[in-house]
C-alpha positions as CSV (number, residue, x, y, z in Angstrom):
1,X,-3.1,3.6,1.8
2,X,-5.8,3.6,4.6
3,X,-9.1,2.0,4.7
4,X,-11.9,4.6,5.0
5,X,-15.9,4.2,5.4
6,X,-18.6,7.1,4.5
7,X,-19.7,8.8,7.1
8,X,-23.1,8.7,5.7
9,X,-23.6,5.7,3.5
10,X,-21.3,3.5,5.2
11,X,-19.5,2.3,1.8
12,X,-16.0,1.0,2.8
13,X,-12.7,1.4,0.5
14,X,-9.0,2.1,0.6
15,X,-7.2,5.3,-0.4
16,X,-4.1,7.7,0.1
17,X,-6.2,11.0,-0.1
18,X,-9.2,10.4,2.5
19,X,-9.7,14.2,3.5
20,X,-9.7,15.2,-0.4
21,X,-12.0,12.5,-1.8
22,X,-15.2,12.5,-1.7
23,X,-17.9,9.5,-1.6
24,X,-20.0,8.9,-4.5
25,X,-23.0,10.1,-2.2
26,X,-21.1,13.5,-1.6
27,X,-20.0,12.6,2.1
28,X,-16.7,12.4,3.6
29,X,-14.5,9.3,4.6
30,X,-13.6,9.2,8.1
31,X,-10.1,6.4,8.8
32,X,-10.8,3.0,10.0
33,X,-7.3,1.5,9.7
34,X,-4.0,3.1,8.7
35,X,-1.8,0.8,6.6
36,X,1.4,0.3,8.8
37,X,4.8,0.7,7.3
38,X,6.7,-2.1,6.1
39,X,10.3,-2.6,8.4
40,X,11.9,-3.8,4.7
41,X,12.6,0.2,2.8
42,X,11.7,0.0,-0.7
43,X,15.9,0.6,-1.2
44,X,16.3,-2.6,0.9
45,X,14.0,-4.7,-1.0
46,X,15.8,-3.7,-4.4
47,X,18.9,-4.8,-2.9
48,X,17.8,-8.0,-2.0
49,X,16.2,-8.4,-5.3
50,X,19.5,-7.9,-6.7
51,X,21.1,-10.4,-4.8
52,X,18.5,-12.9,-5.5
53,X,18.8,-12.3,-9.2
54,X,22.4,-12.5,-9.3
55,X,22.2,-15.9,-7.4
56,X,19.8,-17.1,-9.9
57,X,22.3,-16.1,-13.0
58,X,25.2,-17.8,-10.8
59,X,23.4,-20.7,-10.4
60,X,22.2,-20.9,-13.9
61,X,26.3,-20.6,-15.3
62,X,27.4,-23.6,-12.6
């Protein structure tokens, strides 16, 4: 996701597609800020979810 803003009316939003959307007033969005990627993969993140959950269950059963 980046945040865009109309180059004519200035309205400000965020989208993945900025050069194939169009504004509601028929203008293009230029980028103000790209979205940086997260160091944490979304593979990681399951894993660690995982382990969390299983810690809870283990916990629960003690």
């Amino acid at each position: 996701m980046v945040k865009v803003k109309c180059k004519i009316c200035g309205e400000e939003g965020y989208t993945a597609a900025p050069k194939v959307l169009k504004c509601e007033c028929g203008g293009s969005f230029r980028v103000i800020r790209e979205k940086r990627e997260d160091r944490i993969t979304t593979v990681d993140r399951s894993i660690l979810d995982l382990f969390n959950f299983s810690n809870l269950i283990n916990y629960g059963n003690n």
